[in-house]
N, C-alpha and C positions, 0 to 999 in steps of 0.2 A: 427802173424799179424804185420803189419807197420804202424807205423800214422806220420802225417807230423805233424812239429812243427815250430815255428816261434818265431823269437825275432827280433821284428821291421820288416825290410822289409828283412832279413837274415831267409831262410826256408832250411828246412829239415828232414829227414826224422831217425826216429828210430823204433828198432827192439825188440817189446814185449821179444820175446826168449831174447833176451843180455842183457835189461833194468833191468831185475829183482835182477840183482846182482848191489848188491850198492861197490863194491872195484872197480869198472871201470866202465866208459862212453865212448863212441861209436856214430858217427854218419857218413850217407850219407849224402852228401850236393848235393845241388840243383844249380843251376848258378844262384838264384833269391838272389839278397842283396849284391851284390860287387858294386867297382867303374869303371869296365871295358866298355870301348865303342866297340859298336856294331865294325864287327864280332862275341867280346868275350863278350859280356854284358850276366850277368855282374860277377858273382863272378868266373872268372875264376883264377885258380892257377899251371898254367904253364907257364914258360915265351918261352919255345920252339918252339909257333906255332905264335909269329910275336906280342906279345902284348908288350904293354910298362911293363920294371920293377917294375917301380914303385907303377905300376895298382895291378899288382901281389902280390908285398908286402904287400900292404895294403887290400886286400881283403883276406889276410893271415892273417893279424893282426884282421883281422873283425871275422874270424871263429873262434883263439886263442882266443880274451876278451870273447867271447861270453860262451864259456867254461872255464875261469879263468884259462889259462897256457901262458905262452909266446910265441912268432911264433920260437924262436930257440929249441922248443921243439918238432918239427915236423920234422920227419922222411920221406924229399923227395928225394925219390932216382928218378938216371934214371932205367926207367922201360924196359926191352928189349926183352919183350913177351917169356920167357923160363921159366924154373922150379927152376932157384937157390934162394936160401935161405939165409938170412945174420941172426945169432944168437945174440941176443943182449942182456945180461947176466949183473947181478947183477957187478959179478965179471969182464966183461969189463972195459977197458977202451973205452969209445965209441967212433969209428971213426966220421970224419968226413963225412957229411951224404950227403951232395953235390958230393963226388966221390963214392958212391952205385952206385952198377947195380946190377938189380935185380927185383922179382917180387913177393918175398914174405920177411916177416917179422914177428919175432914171439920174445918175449922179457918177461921176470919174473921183469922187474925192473919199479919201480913206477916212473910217470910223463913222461915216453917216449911213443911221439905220433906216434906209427905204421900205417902210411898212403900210401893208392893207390891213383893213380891217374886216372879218366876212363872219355871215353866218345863212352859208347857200350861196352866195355870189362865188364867183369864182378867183382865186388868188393867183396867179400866173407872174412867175419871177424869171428872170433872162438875168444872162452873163455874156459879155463879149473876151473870151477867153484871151488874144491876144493885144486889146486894145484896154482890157482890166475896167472893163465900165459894166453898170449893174443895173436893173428895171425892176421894178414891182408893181405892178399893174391889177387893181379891183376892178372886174368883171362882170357887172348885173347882165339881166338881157337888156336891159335900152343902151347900156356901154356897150354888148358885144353888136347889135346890132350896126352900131355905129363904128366897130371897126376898131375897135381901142389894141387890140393886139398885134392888127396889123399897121396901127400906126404906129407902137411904140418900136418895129421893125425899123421902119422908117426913118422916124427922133435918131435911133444909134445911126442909123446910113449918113441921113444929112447933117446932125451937129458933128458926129464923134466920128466921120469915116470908117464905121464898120462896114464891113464885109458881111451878110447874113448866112452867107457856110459856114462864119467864124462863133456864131451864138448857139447857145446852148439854151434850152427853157423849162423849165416846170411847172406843169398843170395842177395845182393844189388841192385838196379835199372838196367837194361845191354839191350841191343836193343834184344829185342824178337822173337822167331817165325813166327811171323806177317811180321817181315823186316828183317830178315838176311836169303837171298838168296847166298848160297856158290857151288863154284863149283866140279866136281867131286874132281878134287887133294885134297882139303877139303877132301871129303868126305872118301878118302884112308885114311888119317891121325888117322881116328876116326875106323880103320877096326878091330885091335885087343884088344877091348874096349869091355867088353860085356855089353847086352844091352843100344847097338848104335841105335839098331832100334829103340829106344822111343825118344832122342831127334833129331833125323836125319829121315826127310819123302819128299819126291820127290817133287819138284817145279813144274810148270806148263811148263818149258823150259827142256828139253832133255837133262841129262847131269848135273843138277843142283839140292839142295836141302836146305831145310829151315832148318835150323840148331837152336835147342834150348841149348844156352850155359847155362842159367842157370842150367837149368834140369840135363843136364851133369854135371856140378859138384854138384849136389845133387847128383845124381845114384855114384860117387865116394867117399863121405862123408860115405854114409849109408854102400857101400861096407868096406869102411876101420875101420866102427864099429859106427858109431854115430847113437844115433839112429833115427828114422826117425820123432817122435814128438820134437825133440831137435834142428830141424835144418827151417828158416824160409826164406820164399822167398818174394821177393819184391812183383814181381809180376808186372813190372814197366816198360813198354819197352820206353826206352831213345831215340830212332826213334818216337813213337808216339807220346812222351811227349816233343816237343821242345822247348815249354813252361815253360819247369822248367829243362830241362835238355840238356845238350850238346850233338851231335851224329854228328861222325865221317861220318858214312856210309850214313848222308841224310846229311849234308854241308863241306863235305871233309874236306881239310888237314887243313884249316883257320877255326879254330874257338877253344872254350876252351877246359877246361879240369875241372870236379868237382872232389871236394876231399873226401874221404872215411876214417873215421879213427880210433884206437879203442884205449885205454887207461889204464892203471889201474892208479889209484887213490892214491896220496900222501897222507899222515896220515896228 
């Protein structure tokens, strides 16, 4: 289960599955409680699609107090809808986090904020409860197609010796089956995927199909071992909800971006 939370007029949403462990915090944010004007009103936190910087920083500094860490402890990279992975380790030194590219992130080291940025892609964050390592994972269809969920499975197996009975995950707010109409080239992308048939079912136009992204990277978690009471979905389509949340595919390339993000927890 999900429940929305609020502090003052800053809302969002957390994830029963990830809350129960007290060495990290985790949240999906809403566009509700920034200082950004309409297009981006209001908590948007991308300056890429035309908002002022300034709007951006500070609605970045509103999500950081709100969880007591600083905004230089947010991990935004540019995002570029693929599968690569950037390791951020104890034993790093940590790059500079303005030149990432990439679209997932996964880190053993306390106070670093592992953050997506979405509006319709899918936000998808893991915890490996006994091992204290965390995943944030941005999910478009050319990332799910390519398995980005169930590699980041994998990243904990092979760097961090997880166990995948031992992970826990969350499927975040993403535009739903209800509104994500894709076309057949989609649809090839998703051909050697077993059980495509459950989130991929024919549209009402010739040639086209409704595409459920979350679904798809749950059917890839479970495949790569998690188990399937372990893993929690929003259940949240960002197309119907415009009201709390940004979407790409119902107000095009002008408008924001909410932030997604997971934590472990300084002593």
């Amino acid at each position: 289960m999900f429940h929305f939370r609020t502090q003052g007029a800053f809302t969002y949403l957390q994830s029963e599955a990830l809350g129960r462990f007290d060495f990290m915090t985790h949240a999906f944010c809403t566009r509700l409680g920034g200082t950004s004007p309409a297009p981006f009103a209001s908590l948007n936190v991308s300056v890429r699609r035309g908002d002022r910087p300034e709007n951006v920083q500070r609605n970045r500094e509103i999500i950081a107090q709100s969880f007591g860490f600083t905004p230089d402890r947010l991990v935004l990279a540019h995002q570029i809808h693929g599968d690569d992975f950037h390791i951020l380790t104890d034993q790093d030194s940590l790059p500079l986090y303005s030149i990432l590219e990439g679209d997932g992130f996964i880190t053993d080291r306390p106070g670093v904020v592992l953050c997506v940025k979405t509006a319709d892609c899918v936000p998808v964050l893991l915890a490996d409860r006994k091992k204290k390592v965390v995943a944030a994972v941005h999910a478009g269809w050319r990332g799910t197609a390519l398995g980005i969920a169930g590699k980041a499975v994998r990243i904990f197996r092979e760097r961090f010796a997880s166990v995948p009975e031992d992970l826990w995950a969350a499927i975040g707010p993403a535009i739903g089956p209800c509104c994500y109409e894709v076309d057949d080239k989609v649809r090839r992308e998703f051909e050697n995927h077993s059980g495509i048939e459950k989130p991929l079912k024919p549209a009402g136009k010739k040639g086209h199909w409704m595409l459920d992204l979350a679904l798809a990277n749950r059917l890839q978690l479970e495949a790569a071992g998690v188990p399937v009471d372990q893993i929690g979905t929003a259940g949240v389509c960002t197309s119907c909800r415009r009201d709390a949340f940004f979407s790409h595919r119902k107000d095009g390339e002008t408008t924001g971006r909410q932030l997604n993000f997971i934590m472990i927890r300084e002593d």
